[in-house]
N, C-alpha and C positions, 0 to 999 in steps of 0.2 A: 382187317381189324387194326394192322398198324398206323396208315394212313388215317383212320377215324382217330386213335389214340392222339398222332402228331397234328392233326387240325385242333380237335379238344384243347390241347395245351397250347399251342399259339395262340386262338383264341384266347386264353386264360389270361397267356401274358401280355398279348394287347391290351387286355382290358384293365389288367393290372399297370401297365403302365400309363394308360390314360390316367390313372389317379395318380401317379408317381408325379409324372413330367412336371408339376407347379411347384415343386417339393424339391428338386434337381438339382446342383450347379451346371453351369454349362460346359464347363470341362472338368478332368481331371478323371481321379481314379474311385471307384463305389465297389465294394466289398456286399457282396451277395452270401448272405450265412445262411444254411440250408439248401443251398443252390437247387440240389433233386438232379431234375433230368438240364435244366441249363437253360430252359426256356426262354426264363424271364432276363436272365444275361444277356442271353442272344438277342430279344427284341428289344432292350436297352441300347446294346451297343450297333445294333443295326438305325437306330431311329434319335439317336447324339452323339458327339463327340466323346461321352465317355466312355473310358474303358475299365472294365467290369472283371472282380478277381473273386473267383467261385472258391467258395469253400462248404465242404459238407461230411461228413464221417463215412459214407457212401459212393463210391463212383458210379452213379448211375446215369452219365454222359450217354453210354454205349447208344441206350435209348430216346435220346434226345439231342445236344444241342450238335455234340459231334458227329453223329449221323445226321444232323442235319445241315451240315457245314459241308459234308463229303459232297449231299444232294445236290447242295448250290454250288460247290466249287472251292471254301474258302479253307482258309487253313485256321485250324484251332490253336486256340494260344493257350490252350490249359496245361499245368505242369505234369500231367499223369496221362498224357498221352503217350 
């Protein structure tokens, strides 16, 4: 079930970022309000130069971008880790 959950939301935010990308600068820092599980961070800053500061009243990383950072290898740059 979890692996269904984490295709669902990458999905999501691929798709989300296909409408973003025209919208973008091409560097620089983007401020993600309601971040959630961190998805849409993560396929942002996997797919530009930007880098992406998650903010949300919630930490609900546990379930997304951070486990899914451990998955691939990368180290998380979030302050509440």
């Amino acid at each position: 079930m979890r692996a269904l959950m984490q295709a669902l939301l990458r999905h999501r935010a691929a798709s989300l970022l296909r409408r973003l990308r025209p919208h973008l600068p091409a560097t620089g820092t983007l401020l993600d309000v309601g971040s959630g599980t961190g998805h849409n961070a993560w396929a942002i800053e996997r797919a530009t130069a930007l880098r992406v500061t998650e903010l949300d009243v919630a930490d609900l990383s546990q379930c997304g971008r951070r486990s899914e950072e451990r998955r691939v290898g990368k180290e998380c740059r979030s302050r509440w880790s």
